[in-house]
C-alpha positions in Angstrom: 4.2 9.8 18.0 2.6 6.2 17.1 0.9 5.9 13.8 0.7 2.5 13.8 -2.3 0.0 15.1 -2.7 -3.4 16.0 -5.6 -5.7 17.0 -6.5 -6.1 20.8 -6.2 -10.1 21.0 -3.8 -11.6 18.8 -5.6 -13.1 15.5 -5.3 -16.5 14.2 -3.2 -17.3 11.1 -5.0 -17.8 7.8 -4.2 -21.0 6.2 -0.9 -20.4 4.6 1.7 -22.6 2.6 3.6 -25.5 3.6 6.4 -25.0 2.6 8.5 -21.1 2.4 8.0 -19.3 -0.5 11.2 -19.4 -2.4 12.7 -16.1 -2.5 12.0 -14.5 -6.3 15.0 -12.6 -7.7 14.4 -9.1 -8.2 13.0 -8.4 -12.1 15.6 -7.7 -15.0 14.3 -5.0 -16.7 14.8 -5.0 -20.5 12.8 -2.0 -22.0 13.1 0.9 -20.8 9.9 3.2 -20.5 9.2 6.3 -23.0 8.9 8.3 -19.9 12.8 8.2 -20.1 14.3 11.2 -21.8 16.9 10.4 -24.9 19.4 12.5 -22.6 20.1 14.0 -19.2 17.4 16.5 -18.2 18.1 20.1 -16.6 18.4 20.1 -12.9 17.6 22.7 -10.3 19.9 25.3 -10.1 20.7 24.5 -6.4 21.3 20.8 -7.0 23.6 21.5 -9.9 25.7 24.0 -7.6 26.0 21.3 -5.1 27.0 18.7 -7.6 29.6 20.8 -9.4 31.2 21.7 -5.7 31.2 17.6 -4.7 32.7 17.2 -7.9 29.7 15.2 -9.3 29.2 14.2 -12.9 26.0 13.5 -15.0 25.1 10.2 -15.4 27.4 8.2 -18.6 25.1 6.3 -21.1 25.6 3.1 -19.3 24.1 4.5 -16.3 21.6 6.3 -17.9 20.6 3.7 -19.2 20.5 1.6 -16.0 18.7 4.3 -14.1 15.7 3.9 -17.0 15.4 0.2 -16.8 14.8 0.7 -12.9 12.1 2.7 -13.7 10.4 -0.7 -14.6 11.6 -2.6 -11.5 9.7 -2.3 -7.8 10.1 -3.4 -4.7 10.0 -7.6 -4.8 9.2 -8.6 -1.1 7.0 -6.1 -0.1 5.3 -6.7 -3.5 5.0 -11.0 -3.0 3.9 -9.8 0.6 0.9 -7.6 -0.3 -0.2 -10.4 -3.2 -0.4 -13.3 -0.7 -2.2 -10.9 1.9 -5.2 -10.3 -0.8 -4.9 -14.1 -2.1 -5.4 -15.1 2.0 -7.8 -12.4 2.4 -7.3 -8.7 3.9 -9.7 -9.2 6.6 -7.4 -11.9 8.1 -4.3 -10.6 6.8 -3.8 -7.5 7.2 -4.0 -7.8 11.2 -1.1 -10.3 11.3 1.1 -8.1 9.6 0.1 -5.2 12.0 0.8 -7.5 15.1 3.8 -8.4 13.9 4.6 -4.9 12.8 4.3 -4.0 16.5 5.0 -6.8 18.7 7.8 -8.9 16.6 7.0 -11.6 13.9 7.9 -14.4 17.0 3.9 -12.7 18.6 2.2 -14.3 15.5 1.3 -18.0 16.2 1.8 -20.6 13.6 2.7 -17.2 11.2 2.3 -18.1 7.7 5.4 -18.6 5.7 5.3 -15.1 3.4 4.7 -12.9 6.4 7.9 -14.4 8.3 10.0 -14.8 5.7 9.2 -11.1 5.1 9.6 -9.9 8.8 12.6 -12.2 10.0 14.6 -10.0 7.4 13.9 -6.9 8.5 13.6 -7.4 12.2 17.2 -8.8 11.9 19.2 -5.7 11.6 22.4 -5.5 8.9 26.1 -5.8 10.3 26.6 -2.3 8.5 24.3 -0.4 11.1 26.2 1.6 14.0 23.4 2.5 16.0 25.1 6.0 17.5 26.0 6.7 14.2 21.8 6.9 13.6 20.9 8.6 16.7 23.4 11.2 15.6 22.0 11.7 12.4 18.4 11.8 14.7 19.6 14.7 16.3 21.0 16.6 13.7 17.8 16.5 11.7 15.8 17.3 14.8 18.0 20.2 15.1 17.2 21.3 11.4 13.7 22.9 13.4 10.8 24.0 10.9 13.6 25.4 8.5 14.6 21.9 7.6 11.0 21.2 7.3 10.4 24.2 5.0 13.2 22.9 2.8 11.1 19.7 2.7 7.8 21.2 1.7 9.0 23.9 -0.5 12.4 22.4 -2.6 11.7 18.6 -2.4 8.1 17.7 -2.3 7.1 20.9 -4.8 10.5 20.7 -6.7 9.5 17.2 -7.4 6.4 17.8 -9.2 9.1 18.5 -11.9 9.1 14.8 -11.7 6.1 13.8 -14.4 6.3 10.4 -14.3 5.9 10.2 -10.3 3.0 12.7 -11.1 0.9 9.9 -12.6 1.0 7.7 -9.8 0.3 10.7 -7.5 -2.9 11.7 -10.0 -4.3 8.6 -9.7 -4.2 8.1 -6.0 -6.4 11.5 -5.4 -3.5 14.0 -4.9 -5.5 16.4 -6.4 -8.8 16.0 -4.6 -7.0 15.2 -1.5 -4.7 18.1 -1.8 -0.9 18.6 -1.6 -1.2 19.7 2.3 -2.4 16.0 3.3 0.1 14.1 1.0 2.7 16.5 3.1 1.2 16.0 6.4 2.0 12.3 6.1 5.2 12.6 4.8 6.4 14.7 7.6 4.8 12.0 10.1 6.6 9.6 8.7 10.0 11.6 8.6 9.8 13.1 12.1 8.8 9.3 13.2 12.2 7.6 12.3 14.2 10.6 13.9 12.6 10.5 16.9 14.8 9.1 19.6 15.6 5.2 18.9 12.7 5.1 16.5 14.5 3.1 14.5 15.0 0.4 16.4 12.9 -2.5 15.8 9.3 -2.3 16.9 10.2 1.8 17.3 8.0 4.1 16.1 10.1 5.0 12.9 10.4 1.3 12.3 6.8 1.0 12.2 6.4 4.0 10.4 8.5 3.1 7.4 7.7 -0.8 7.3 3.8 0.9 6.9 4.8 2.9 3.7 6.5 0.4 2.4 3.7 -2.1 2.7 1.2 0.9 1.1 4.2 1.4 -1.7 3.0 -1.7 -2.5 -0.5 -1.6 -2.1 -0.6 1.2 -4.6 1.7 -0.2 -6.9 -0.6 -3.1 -7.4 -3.6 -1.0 -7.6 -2.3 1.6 -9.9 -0.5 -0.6 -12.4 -3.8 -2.6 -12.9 -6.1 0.5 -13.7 -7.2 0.4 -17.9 -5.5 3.7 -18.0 -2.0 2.9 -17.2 0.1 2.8 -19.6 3.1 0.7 -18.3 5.1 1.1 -21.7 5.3 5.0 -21.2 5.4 5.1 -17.6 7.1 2.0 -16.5 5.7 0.7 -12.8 4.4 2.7 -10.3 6.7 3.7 -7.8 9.9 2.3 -9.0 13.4 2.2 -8.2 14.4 5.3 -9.5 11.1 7.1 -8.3 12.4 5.6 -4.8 15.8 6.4 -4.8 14.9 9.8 -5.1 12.1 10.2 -2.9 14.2 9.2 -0.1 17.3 10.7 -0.6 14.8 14.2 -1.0 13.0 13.5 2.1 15.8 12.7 4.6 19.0 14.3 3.2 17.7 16.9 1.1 16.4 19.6 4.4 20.1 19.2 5.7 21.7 19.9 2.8 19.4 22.5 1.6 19.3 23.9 5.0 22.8 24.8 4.8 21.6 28.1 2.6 20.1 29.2 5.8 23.0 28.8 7.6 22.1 25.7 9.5 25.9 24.2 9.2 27.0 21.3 10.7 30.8 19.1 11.0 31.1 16.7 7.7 31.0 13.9 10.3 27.4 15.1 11.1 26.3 15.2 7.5 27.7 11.2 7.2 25.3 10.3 10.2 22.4 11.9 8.3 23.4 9.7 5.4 24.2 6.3 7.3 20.4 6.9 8.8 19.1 7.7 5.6 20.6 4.1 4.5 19.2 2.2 7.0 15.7 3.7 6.5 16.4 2.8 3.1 16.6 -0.6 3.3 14.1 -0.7 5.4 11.9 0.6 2.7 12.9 -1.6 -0.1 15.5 0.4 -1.6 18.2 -1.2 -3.9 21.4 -1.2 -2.4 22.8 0.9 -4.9 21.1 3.7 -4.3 21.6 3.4 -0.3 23.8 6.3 0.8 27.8 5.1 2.4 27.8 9.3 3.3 26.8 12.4 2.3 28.7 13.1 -0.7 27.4 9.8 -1.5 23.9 10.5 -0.7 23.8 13.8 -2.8 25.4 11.6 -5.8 21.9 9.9 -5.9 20.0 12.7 -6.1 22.1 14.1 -8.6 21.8 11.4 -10.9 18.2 10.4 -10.6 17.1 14.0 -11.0 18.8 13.7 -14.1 16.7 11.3 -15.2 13.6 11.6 -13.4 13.1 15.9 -14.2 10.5 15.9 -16.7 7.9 18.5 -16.1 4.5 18.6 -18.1 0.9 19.5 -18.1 0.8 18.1 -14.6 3.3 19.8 -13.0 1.7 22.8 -12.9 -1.6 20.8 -11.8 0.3 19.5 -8.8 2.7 23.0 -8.3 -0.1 25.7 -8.2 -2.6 24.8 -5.9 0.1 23.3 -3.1 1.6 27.4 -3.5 -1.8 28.8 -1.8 -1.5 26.0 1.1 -0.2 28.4 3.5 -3.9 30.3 2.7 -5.5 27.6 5.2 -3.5 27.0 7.9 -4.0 27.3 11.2 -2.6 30.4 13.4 -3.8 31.3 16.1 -3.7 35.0 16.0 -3.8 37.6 12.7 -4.6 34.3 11.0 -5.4 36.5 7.6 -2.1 38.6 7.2 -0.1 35.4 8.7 -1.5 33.4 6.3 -0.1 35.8 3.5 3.1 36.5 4.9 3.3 32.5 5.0 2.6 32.1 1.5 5.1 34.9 0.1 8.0 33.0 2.6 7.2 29.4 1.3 7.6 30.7 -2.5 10.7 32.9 -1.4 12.6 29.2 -0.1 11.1 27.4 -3.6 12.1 30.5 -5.4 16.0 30.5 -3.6 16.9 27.0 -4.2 15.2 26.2 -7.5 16.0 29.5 -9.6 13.5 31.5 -12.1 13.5 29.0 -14.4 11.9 26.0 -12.6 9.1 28.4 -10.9 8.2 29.7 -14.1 8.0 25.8 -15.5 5.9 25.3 -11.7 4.1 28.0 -12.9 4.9 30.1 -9.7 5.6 33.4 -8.9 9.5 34.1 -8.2 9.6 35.8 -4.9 13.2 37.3 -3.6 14.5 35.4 -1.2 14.0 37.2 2.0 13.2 34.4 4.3 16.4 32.6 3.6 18.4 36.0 3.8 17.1 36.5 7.3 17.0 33.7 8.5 20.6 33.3 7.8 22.4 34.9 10.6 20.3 33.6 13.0 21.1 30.3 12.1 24.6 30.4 12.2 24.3 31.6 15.5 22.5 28.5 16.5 24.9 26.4 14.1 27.7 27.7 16.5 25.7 26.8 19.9 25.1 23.8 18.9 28.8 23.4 18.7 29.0 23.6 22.5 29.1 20.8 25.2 25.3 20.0 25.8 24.6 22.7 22.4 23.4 19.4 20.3 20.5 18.1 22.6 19.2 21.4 23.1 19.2 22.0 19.7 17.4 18.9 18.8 14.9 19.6 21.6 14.2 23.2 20.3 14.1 21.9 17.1 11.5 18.7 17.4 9.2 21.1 19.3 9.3 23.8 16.1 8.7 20.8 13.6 5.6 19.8 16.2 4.4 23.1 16.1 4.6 23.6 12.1 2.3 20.0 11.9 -0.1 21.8 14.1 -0.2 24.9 12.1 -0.4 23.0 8.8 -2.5 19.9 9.7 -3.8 20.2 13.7 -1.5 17.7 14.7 -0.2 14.3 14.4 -1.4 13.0 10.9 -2.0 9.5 10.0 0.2 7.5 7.7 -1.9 5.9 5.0 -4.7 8.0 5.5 -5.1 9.5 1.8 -4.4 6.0 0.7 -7.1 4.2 2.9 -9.4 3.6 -0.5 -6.7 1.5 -1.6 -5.3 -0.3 1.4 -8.8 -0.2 2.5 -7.5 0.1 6.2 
């Protein structure tokens, strides 16, 4: 799948500096945003089980505290990047990045000095990367199948509507009028992208992918921030650190470990190779190295804390929550569309409703549904858990798997979406 585009005949550099841009140091924070809570909020149930199992601990004041200053602090490079692309003009700009986005920054001729110092970082990948270590984690996600992207859709993206801070960067970029189901659509492109086969390698189509968000992150951080009705002292920046940190470690980790409560098990070595992928896209996105994953455990520790922080629901939760709950009341099946269609909705609310407990869909404003999609799915998945045990069991699984997450984008979207798309009014491409 290719989300990314490029001009036909390579483009001529806009006038650019001299001399490099001297790397800026990343921002210090040194107040912290009201936005912050005076104490550790109240997880979801299922995240608190899983952090008292690992043996994890709230965040200690010093932490705490640390986790609210980031809530101030974006993402440096990517954001110098965007600001010399508008100051040299977006007409000119913004197809040099997408060359060198797709062909190497070494296919830009006489490339100005803030687009290579920006993309002979990144193209240069870190000692710590063992390459089988991410394909393996490929595979195991591929093998998660449409449960693991139900865990996606239904615990992470509307468990984190819980998040009220994120929710005002998400209000203001259209969410509502654009509608949860788009805002997904992407989210899964960009996911299945980087665990495609080798996508992560450079130029691969999950590179692209996440070098693209990262460069909208940015994009919408300017925009945002600058808007008369942002109120940077209660909200800090728009999509910080901690917003980051979280984001990630609930798109890519968060359906194989929630996954595991419909018995989709895998070896702890497997788990680790989710994790060391999950680091690498990481960085690749402009996250600190603090809250990049060294394995699972480690992984699951960032969630943990940030949600401690970050779980502040409010008047637009429920704006965000309700309306993504009748989703499944569109979609497209192909036959007994209309009792599908309900079926679909009572089994996405019966995954929320497992993981998250009564009390969070009551603050969602949701139904609680018993959980009989996860209770019979169950079985079957450890049967496939076992399989994919066996020599050969792991690439089938993967295969089987891809082609369920395909089919789930079809139902939900028609296809393929495109990355960026509910942004375009701000990227303006």
């Amino acid at each position: 799948m290719t989300t990314s585009r490029v001009a036909s005949t390579a483009p001529q550099a806009p006038p650019g500096p001299a001399a490099p841009i001297p790397p800026a140091p990343l921002p210090t924070a040194t107040t912290i945003p009201t936005r912050h809570p005076s104490g550790p909020c109240k997880i979801p149930t299922g995240l608190w089980a899983v952090g008292l199992l690992l043996g994890l601990r709230k965040p200690d004041r010093e932490l705490f505290r640390h986790l609210g200053e980031l809530l101030t602090v974006g993402d440096e490079p990517a954001d110098r990047l965007v600001e010399w692309m508008h100051t040299a003009g977006m007409t000119q700009a913004r197809p040099l990045f997408e060359q060198a986005l797709e062909n190497g920054i070494a296919s830009v001729t006489d490339a100005p000095a803030p687009l290579r110092e920006f993309f002979e970082v990144y193209e240069k990948t870190p000692d710590w990367v063992d390459r089988d270590l991410i394909e393996e984690g490929a595979r195991i996600m591929r093998s998660g199948g449409a449960d693991g992207l139900y865990v996606a859709r239904d615990v992470a993206l509307l468990g984190g509507y819980q998040f009220s801070g994120f929710n005002q960067t998400l209000l203001r970029t259209g969410a509502l009028e654009k509608g949860s189901n788009k805002r997904f659509a992407e989210t899964t492109q960009w996911a299945t992208d980087v665990i495609t086969e080798n996508g992560l390698l450079p130029q691969g189509v999950g590179y692209r992918s996440t070098l693209h968000v990262r460069l909208i992150h940015a994009f919408v951080r300017r925009h945002v921030a600058a808007l008369p009705d942002w109120d940077s002292d209660a909200w800090g920046l728009p999509i910080n650190q901690t917003d980051m940190a979280a984001t990630l470690i609930g798109a890519l980790v968060s359906p194989s470990l929630g996954a595991v409560m419909m018995g989709l098990v895998n070896r702890p070595g497997e788990y680790d190779a989710v994790a060391h992928l999950t680091r690498y896209t990481g960085w690749l996105l402009g996250v600190q190295d603090e809250f990049l994953p060294r394995d699972f455990r480690d992984a699951t520790r960032v969630l943990h804390q940030t949600s401690y922080v970050l779980s502040t629901p409010d008047e637009t939760t429920r704006q965000l929550s309700v309306p993504m709950a009748d989703d499944p009341l569109q979609w497209d099946y192909r036959r007994f569309a209309g009792l599908r269609r309900k079926i679909a909705r009572s089994q996405h609310l019966s995954i929320t409703s497992a993981f998250l407990g009564r009390g969070a869909m009551h603050t969602l404003g949701l139904p609680f549904v018993l959980p009989w999609y996860p209770a019979i799915r169950f079985p079957v998945n450890i049967i496939r858990s076992i399989a994919a045990q066996r020599p050969g069991g792991r690439e089938r699984a993967a295969e089987r798997g891809m082609a369920e997450q395909r089919e789930f984008m079809r139902i939900m979207a028609g296809g393929d979406a495109t990355i960026g798309h509910s942004a375009k009014a701000i990227t303006g491409h």
